[in-house]
Structure formats: structure tokens, C-alpha cells
TORZA-418839 format. One record per atom (N, C-alpha, C): z, x, y; atom name; residue in one letter; residue number from 1. Coordinates in nm, 2 decimals, padded with zeros to 4 digits. Layout:
N
{pz Z&px X&py Y&site CA&code A&pos NUM}
...
//
This chain:
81
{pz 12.89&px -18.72&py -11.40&site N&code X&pos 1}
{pz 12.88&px -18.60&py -11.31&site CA&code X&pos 1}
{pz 12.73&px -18.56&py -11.31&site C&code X&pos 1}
{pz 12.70&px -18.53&py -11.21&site N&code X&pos 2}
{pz 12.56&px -18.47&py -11.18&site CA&code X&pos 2}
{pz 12.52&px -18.35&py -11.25&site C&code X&pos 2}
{pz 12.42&px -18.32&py -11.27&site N&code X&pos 3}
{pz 12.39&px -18.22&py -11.35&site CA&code X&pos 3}
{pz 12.24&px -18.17&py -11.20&site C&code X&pos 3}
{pz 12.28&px -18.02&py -11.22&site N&code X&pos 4}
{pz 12.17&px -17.96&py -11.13&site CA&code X&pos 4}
{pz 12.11&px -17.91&py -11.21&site C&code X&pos 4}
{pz 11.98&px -17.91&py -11.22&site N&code X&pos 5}
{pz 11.88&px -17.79&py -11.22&site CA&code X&pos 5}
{pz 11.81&px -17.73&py -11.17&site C&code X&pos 5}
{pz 11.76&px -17.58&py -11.25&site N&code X&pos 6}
{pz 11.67&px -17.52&py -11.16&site CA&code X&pos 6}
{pz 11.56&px -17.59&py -11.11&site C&code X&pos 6}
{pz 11.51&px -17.54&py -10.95&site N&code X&pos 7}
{pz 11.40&px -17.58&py -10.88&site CA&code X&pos 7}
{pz 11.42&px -17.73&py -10.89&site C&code X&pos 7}
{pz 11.56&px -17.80&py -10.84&site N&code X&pos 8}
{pz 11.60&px -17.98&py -10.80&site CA&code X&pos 8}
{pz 11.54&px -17.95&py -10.63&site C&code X&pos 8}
{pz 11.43&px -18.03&py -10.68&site N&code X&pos 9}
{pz 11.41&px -18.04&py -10.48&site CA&code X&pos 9}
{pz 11.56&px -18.05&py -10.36&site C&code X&pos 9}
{pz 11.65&px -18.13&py -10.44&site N&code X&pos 10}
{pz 11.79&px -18.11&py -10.32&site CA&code X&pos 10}
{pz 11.81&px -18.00&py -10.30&site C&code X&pos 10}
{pz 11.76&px -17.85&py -10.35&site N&code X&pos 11}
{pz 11.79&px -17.74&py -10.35&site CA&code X&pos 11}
{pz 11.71&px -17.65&py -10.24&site C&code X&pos 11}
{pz 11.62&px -17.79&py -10.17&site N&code X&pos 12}
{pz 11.58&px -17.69&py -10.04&site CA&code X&pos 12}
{pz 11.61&px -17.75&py -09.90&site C&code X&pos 12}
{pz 11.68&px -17.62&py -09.82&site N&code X&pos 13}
{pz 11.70&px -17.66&py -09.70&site CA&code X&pos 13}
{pz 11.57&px -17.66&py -09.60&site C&code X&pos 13}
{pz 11.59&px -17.78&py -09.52&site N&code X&pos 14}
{pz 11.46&px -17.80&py -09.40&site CA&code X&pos 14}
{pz 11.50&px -17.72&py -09.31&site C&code X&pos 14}
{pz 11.53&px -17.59&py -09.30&site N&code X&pos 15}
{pz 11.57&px -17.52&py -09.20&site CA&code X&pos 15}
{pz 11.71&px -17.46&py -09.17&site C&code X&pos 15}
{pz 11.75&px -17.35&py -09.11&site N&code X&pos 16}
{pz 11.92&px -17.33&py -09.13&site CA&code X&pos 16}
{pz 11.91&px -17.34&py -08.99&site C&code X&pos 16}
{pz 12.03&px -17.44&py -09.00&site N&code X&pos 17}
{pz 12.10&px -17.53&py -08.92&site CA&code X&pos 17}
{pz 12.27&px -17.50&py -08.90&site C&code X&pos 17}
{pz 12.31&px -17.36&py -09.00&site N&code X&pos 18}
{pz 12.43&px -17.33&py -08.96&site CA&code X&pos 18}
{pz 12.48&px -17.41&py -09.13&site C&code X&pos 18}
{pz 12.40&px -17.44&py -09.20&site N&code X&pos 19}
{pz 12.47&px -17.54&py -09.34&site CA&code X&pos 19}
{pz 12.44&px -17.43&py -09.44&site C&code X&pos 19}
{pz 12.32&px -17.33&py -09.44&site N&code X&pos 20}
{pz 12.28&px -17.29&py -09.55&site CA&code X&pos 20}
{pz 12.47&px -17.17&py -09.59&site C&code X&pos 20}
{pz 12.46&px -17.16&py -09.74&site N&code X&pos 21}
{pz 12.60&px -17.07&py -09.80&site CA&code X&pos 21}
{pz 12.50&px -17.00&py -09.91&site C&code X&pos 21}
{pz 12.52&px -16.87&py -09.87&site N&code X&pos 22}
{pz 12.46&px -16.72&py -09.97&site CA&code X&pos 22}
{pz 12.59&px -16.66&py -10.02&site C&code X&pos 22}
{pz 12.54&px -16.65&py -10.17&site N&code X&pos 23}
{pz 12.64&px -16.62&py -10.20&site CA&code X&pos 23}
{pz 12.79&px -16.66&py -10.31&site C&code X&pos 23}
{pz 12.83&px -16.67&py -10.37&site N&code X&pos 24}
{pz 12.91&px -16.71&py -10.44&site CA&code X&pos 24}
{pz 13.05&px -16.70&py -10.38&site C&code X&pos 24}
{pz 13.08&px -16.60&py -10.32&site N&code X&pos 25}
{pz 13.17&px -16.56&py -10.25&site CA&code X&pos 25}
{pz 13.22&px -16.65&py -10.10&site C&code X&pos 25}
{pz 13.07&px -16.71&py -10.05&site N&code X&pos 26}
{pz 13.08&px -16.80&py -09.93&site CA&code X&pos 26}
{pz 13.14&px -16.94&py -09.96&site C&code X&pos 26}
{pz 13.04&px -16.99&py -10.08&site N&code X&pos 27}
{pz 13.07&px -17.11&py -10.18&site CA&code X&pos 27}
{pz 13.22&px -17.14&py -10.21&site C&code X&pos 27}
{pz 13.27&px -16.99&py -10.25&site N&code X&pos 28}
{pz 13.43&px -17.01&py -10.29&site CA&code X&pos 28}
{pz 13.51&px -17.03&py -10.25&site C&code X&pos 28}
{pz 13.52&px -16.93&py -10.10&site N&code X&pos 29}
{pz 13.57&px -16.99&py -09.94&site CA&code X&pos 29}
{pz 13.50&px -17.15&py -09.93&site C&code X&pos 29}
{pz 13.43&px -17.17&py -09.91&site N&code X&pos 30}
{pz 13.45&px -17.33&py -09.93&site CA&code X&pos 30}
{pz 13.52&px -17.44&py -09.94&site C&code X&pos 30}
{pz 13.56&px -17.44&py -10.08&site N&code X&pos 31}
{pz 13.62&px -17.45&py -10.19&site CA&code X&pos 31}
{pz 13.75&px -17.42&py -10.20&site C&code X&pos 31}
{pz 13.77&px -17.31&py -10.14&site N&code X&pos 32}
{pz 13.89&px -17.26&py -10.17&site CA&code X&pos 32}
{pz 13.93&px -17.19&py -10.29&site C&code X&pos 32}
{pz 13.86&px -17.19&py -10.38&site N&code X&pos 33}
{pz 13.86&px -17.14&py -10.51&site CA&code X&pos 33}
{pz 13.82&px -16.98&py -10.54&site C&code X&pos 33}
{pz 13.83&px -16.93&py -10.67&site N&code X&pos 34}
{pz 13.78&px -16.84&py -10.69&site CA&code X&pos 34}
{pz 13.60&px -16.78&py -10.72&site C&code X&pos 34}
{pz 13.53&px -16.69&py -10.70&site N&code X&pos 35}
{pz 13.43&px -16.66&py -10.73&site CA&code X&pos 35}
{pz 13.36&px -16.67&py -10.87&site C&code X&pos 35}
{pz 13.46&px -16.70&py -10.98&site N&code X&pos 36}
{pz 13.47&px -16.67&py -11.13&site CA&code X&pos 36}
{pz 13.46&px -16.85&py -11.12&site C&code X&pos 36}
{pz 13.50&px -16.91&py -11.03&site N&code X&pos 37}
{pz 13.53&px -17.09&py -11.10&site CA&code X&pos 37}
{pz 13.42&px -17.12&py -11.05&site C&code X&pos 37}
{pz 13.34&px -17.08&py -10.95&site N&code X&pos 38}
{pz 13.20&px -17.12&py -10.86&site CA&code X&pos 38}
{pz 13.06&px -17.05&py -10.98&site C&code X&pos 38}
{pz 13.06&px -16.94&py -11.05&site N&code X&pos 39}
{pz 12.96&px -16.93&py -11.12&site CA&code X&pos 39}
{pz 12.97&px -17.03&py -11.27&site C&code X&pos 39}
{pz 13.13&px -17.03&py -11.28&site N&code X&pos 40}
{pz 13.16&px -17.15&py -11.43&site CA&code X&pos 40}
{pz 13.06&px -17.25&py -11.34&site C&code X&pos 40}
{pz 13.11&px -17.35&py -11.27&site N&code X&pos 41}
{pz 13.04&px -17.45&py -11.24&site CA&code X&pos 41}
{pz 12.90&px -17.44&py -11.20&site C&code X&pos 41}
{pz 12.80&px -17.36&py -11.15&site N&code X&pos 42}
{pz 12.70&px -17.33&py -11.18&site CA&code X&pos 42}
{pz 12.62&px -17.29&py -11.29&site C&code X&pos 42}
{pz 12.67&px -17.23&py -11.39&site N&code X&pos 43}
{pz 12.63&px -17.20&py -11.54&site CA&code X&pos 43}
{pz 12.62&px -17.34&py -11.62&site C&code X&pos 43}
{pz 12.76&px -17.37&py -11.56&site N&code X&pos 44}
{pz 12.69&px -17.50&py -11.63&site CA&code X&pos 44}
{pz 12.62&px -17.63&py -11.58&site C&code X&pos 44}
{pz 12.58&px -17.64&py -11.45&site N&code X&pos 45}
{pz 12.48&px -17.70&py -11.41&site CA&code X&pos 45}
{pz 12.53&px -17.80&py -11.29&site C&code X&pos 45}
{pz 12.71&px -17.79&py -11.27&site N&code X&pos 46}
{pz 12.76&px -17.93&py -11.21&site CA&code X&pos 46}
{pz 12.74&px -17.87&py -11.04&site C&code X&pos 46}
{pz 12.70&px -17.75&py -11.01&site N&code X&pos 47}
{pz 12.69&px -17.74&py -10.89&site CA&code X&pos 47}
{pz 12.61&px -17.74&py -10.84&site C&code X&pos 47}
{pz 12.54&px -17.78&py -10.70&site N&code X&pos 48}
{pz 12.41&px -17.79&py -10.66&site CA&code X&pos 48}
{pz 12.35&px -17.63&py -10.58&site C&code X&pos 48}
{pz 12.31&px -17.53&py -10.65&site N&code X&pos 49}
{pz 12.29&px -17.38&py -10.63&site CA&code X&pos 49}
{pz 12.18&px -17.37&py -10.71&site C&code X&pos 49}
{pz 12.13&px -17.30&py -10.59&site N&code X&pos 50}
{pz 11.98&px -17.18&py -10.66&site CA&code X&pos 50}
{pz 12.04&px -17.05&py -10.66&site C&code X&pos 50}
{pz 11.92&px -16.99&py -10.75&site N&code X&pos 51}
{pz 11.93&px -16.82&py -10.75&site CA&code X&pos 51}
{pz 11.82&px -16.75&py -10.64&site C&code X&pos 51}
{pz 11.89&px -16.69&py -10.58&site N&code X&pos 52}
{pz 11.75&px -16.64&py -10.53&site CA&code X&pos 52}
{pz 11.68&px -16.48&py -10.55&site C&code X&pos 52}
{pz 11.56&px -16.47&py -10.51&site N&code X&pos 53}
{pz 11.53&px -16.36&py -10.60&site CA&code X&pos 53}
{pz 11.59&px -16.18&py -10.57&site C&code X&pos 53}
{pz 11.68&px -16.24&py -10.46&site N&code X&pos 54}
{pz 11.78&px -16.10&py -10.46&site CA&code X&pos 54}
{pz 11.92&px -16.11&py -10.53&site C&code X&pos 54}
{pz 11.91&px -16.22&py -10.63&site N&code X&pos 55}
{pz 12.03&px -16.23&py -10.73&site CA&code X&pos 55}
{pz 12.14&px -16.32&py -10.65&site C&code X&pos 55}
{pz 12.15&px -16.33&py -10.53&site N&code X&pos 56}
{pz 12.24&px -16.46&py -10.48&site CA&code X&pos 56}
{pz 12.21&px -16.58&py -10.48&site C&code X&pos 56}
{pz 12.35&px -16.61&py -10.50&site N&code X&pos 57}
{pz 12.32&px -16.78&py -10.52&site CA&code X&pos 57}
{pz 12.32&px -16.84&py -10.42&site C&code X&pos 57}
{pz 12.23&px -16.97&py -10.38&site N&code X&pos 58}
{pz 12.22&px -17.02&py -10.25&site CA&code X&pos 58}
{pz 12.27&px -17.17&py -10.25&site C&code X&pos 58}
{pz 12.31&px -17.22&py -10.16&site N&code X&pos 59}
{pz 12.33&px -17.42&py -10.19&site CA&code X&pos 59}
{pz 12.35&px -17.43&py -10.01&site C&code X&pos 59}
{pz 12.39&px -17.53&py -09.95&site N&code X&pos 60}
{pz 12.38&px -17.58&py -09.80&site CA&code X&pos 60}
{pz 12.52&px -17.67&py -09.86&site C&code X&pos 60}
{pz 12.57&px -17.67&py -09.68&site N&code X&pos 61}
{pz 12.70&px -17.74&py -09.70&site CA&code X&pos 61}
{pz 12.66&px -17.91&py -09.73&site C&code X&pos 61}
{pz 12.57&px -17.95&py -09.67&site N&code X&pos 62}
{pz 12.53&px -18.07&py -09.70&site CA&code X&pos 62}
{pz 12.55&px -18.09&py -09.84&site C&code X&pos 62}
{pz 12.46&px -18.04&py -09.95&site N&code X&pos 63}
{pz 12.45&px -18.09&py -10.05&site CA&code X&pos 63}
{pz 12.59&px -18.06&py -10.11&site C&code X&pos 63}
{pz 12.65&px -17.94&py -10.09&site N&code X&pos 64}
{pz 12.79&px -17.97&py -10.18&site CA&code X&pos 64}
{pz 12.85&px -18.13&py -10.09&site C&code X&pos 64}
{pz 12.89&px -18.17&py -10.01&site N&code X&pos 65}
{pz 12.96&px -18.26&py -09.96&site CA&code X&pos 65}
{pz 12.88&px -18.40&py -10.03&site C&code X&pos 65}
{pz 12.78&px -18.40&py -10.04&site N&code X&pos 66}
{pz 12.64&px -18.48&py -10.11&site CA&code X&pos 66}
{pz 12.77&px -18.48&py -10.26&site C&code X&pos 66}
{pz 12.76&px -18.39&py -10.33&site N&code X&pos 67}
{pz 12.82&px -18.39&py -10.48&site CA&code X&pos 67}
{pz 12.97&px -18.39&py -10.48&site C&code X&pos 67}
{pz 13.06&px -18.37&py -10.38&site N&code X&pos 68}
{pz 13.17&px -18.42&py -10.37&site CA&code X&pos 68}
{pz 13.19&px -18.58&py -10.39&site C&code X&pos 68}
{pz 13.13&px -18.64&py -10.28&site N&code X&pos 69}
{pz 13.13&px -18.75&py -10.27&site CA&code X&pos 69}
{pz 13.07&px -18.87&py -10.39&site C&code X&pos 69}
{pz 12.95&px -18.76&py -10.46&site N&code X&pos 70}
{pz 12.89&px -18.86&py -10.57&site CA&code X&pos 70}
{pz 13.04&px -18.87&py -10.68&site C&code X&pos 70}
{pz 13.03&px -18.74&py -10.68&site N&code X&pos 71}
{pz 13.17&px -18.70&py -10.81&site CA&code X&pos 71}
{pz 13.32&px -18.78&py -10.76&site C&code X&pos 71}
{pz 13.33&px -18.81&py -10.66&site N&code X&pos 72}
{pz 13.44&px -18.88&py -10.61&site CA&code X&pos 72}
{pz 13.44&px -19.05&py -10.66&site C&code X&pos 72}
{pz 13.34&px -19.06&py -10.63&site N&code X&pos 73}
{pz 13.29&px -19.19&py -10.63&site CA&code X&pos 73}
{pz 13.27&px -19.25&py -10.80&site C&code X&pos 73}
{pz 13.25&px -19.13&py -10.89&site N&code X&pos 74}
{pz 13.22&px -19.16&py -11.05&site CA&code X&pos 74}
{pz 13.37&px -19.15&py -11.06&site C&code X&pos 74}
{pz 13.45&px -19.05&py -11.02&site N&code X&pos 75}
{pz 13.61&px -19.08&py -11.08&site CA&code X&pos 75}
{pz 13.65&px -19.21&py -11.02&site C&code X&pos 75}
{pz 13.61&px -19.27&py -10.93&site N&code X&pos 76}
{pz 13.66&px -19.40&py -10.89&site CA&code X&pos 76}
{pz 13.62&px -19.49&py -11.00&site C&code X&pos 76}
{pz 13.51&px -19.46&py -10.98&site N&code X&pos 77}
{pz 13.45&px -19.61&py -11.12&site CA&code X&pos 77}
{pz 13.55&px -19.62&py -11.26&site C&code X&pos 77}
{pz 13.56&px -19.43&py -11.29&site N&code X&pos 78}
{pz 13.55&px -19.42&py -11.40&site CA&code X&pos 78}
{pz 13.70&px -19.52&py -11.49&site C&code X&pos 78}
{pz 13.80&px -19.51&py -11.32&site N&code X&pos 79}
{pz 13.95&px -19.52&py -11.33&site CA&code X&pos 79}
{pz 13.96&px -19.70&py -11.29&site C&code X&pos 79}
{pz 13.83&px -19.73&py -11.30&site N&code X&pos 80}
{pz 13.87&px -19.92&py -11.28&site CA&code X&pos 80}
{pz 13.86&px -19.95&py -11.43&site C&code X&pos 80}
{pz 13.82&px -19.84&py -11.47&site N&code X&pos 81}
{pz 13.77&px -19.89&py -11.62&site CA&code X&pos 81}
{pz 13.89&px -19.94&py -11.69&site C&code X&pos 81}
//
């Protein structure tokens, strides 16, 4: 699984394009999940989000679908094993 960190160049959008998500709360809607399971996965590094310096978290729809797909792709491998 990918691990993000602070200031990962994939962490900047070329422009909003209608992709950028502020917020933890937008992220979750996403997802479908809760707000509490979006900062677990951030704390610990598996989500692709910055902080920004008014305390929201930021990521673009691209890059989550970017880490869906990587993560999809490692449970495929993992299960020929």
C-alpha cells in the first residue's frame, strides 16, 4: 500500500478543474464513509491529502482514484500469491 507524505509532489493540483476536495467531510462523501475513518487513513499516511494552513485537509479526485486503483491492483497481486 502506498504511503503518502507530507509535501508528495502528487499532492499538487495544476489548477481546479472541478477535482480539487477540501476538507475531510467532502473526502468522506466520496467514499461514502465516515469523517473519523478519512482522518484514521490520513494519520496514517495511506491517503493521498495535505493540510492546509487553514487546518483543512486537501487531495483532488484524480489522485484518490490514482490510489484506488494502485491499492486494487496490490490486493490483486497479493491474492495470486
Amino acid at each position: 500500500m502506498t504511503k503518502w507524505r507530507k509535501g508528495d509532489p502528487h499532492l499538487i493540483n495544476g489548477g481546479d478543474s472541478g477535482l480539487s476536495m477540501e476538507g475531510a467531510r467532502e473526502i468522506a462523501e466520496f467514499f461514502g464513509r465516515s469523517d473519523t475513518t478519512i482522518y484514521d487513513w490520513i494519520h496514517k499516511g495511506l491517503l493521498p491529502a495535505a493540510k492546509l494552513p487553514n487546518g483543512h485537509w486537501f487531495t483532488n479526485k484524480s489522485l484518490l482514484l490514482e490510489w484506488l486503483m494502485a491499492n486494487n491492483e496490490a490486493e490483486l497481486e497479493a491474492r495470486k500469491s
